[in-house]
N, C-alpha and C positions, 0 to 999 in steps of 0.2 A: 504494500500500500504506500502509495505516493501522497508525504504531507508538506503543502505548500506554506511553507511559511516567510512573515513578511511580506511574500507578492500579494496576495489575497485583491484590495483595492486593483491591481493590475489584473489579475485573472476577471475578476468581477468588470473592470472593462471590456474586456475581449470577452467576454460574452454577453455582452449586454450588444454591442457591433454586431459578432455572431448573429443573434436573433434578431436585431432591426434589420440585418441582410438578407435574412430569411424572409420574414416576412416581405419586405422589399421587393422580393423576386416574387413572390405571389401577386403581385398587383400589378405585371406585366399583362400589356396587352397580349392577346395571341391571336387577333386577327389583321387586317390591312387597310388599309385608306381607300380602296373601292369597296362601294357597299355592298356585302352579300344577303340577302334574303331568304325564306324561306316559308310555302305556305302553312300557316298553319291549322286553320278550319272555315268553317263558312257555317252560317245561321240560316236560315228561310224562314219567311216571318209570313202567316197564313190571316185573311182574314175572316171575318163571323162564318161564312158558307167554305170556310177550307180551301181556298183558293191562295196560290203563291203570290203576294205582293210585294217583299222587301226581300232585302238581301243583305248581307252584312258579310264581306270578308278579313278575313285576319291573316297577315304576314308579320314575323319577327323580321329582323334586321339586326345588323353588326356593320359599326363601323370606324374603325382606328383615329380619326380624325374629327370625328361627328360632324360634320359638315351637310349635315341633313336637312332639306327643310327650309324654304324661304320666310321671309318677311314680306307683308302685304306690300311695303315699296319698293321690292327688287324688281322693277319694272323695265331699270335697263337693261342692254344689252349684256349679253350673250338670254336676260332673261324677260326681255319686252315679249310683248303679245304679237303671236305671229311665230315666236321662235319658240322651236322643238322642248326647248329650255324653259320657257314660260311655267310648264308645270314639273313636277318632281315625280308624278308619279301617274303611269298609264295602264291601263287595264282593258284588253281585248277581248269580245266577245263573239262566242266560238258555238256552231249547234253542232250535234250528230246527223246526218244524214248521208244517205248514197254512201254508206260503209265507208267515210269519213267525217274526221272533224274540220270544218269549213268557218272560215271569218263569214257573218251578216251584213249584209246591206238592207234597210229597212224597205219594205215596202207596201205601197197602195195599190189593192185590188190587183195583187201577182207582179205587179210592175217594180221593180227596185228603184229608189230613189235615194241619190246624195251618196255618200260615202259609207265605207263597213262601218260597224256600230264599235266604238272605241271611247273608253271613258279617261278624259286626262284630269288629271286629279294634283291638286296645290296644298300642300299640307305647312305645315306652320314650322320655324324655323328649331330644332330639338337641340341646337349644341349645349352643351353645358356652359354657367361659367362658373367653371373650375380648372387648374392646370391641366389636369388632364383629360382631353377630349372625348377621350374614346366612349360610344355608345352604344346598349344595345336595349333593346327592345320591341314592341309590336306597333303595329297601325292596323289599325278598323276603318274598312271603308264602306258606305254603307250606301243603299241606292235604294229607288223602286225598282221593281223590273220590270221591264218590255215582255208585251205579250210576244213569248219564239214564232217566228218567221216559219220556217220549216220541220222542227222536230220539239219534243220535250226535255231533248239530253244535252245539257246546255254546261257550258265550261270557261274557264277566264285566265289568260295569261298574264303575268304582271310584271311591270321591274320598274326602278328607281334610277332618278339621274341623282348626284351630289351635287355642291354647289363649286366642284372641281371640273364639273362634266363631267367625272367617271358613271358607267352604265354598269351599273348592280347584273347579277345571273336574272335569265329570264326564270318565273316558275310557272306554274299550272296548278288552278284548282283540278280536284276531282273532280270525276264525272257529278253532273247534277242534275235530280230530276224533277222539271219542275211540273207542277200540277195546275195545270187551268183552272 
């Protein structure tokens, strides 16, 4: 048995270091400055006669930088209206039919009209203020739904811009079935 004498104060330094270095390396980030995502569930909200009326998606997110998320006056460029950039956050809608999954274009009496159906979505500005940036967490988006176009198997692709321009992974909800 090894008895330290006289150091003691010195020992009781070095490991007081020790363990704030320990702990230290635990509060490392271990993701990146592009945003990654991830679906996490979806809700359908029915009303009195059992009919699908609402929607609610949820995706987490991770992001080293937290640079998520505008403020209502980032209206300049790269993030004025008009530009790809204007919103943070896009959502594609997708039916089952002719044994694929197909983007919508809405339409009147069989006819298509205007553009596939795409929801772009501006969510509020998430950095922290704290030294250190990195965040993670969920976003709920929430909509009525469109009566489906052609099938009732209906599905949503989504991804994030930062406020770097980096383009987050695209995901996909599950399949979804909505009931008229």
């Amino acid at each position: 048995m090894i008895i330290f004498k006289g150091n003691t104060k010195l020992i009781f330094l070095v490991l007081i270091i020790i363990i704030f270095l320990l702990i230290r390396c635990t509060d490392q980030v271990d993701f990146g400055i592009i945003p990654v995502i991830k679906f996490e569930k979806y809700e359908l909200f029915k009303n009195s006669n059992g009919k699908d009326t609402a929607l609610t998606l949820t995706i987490s997110f991770t992001d080293a930088d937290g640079d998520l998320g505008l403020e209502q006056e980032d209206t300049l460029p790269p993030f004025n209206s008009g530009s790809k950039y204007h919103y943070c956050m896009y959502i594609f809608y997708y039916e089952y039919y002719d044994s694929q999954w197909r983007e919508i274009r809405p339409e009147i009496g069989g006819i298509p009209i205007g553009d596939t159906i795409r929801f772009p979505y501006r969510f509020r500005n998430l950095t922290p203020n704290t030294p250190n940036k990195a965040i993670k967490g969920e976003i709920d988006w929430h909509t009525n739904l469109i009566e489906p176009q052609k099938s009732n198997t209906i599905k949503f692709a989504i991804f994030i811009y930062d406020r770097a321009l980096h383009k987050s992974n695209i995901v996909e909800s599950p399949s979804i079935f909505y009931n008229k």
